[in-house]
C-alpha positions as semicolon CSV with decimal commas, in nm:
position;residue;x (nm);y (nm);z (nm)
1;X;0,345;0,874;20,755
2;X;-0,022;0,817;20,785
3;X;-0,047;0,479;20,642
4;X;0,224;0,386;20,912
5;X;0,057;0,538;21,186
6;X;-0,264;0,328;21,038
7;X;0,012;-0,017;21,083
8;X;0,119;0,071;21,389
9;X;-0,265;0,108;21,515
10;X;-0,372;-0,189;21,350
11;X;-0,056;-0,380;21,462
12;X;-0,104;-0,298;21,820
13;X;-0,516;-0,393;21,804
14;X;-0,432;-0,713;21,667
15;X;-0,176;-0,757;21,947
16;X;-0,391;-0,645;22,174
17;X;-0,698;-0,883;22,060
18;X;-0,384;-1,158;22,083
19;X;-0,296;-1,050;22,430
20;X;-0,696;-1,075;22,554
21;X;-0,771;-1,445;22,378
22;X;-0,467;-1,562;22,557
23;X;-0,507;-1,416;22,890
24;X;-0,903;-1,577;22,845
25;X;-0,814;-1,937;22,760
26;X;-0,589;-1,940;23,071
27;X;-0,847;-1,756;23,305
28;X;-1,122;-1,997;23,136
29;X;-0,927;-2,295;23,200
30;X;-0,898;-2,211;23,561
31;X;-1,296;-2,151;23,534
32;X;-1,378;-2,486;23,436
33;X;-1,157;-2,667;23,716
34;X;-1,350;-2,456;23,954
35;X;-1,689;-2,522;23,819
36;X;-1,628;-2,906;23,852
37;X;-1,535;-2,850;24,200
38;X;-1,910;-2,653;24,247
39;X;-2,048;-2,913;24,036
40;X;-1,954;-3,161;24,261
41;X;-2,016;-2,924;24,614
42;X;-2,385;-2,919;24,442
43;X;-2,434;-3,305;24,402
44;X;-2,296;-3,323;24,761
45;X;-2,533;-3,112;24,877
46;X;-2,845;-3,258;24,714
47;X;-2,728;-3,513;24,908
48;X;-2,725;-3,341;25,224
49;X;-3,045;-3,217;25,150
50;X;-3,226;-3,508;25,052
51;X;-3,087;-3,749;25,396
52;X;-3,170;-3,414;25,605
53;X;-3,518;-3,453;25,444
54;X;-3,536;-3,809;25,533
55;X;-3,430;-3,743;25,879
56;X;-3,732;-3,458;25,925
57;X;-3,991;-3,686;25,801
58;X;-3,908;-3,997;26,063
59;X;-3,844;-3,708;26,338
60;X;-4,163;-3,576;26,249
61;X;-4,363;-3,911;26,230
62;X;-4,351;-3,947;26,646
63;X;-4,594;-3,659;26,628
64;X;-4,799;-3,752;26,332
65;X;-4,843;-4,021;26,048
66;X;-4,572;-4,094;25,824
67;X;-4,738;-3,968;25,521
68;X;-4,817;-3,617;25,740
69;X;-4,470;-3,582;25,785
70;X;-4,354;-3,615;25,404
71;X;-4,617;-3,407;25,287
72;X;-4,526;-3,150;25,559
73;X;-4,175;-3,175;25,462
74;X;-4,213;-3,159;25,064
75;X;-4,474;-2,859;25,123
76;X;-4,164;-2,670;25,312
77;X;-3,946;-2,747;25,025
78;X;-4,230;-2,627;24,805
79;X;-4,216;-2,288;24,969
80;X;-3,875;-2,295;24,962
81;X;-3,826;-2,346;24,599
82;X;-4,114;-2,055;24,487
83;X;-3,922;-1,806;24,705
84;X;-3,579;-1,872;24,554
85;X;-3,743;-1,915;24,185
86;X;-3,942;-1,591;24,238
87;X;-3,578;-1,410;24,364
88;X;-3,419;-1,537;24,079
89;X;-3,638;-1,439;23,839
90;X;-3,643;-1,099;24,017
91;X;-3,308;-1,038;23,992
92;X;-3,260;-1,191;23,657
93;X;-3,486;-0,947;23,501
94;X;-3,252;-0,662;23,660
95;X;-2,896;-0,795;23,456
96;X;-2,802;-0,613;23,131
97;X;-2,561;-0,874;22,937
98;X;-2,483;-0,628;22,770
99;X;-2,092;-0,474;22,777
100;X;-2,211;-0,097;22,756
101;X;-1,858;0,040;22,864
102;X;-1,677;-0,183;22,594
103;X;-1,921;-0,116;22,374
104;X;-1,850;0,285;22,413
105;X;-1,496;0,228;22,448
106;X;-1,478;0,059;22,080
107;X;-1,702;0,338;21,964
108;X;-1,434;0,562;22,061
109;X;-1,161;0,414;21,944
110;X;-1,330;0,384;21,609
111;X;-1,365;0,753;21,604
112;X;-1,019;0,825;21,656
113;X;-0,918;0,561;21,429
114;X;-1,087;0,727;21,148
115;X;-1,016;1,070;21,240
116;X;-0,650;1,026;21,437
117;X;-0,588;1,401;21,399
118;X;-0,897;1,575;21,629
């Protein structure tokens, strides 16, 4: 009776483990679609960013020289990039990749595995 019980558990882990690859192509294949779609919102935007640049620097040469108004420009971007680098990093340093509730869980189930009885 034991070694079937042992089956049936390793049965329905295998199953399970089955049941998770499949379900994780499907949700990865939707993934990728979507990060082309970003991919392509991103070069878009570059874009966007780079004619909106443009536009500052000849709005900004009525006031001053030509060459004020891209370095004034490229120093806001400047600025722009540390903060968002320096909020990255930041945050970056706060994420645990780590799957600490899995990681228990399978503990767990390796305990009762061994010992099905307590």
């Amino acid at each position: 009776m034991l070694s079937e019980i042992s089956a049936d558990v390793s049965r329905l882990v295998r199953d399970e483990i089955e049941l998770a690859k499949a379900e994780i192509k499907q949700e990865s294949t939707k993934a990728g679609k979507a990060v082309g779609m970003l991919g392509g919102a991103g070069y878009a935007g570059h874009v966007v960013v780079l004619m909106g640049s443009l536009t500052a620097i000849f709005a900004l040469a009525h006031a001053v020289d030509i060459a004020w108004a891209a370095l004034i420009v490229t120093a806001v971007w400047a600025v722009v990039a540390a903060v968002l680098y320096t909020t990255g990093r930041k945050r970056l340093r706060g994420v645990n990749l780590k799957p600490e509730r899995t990681v228990e869980s399978l503990k767990e189930d390796a305990r009762w595995a061994r010992h099905p009885t307590s």
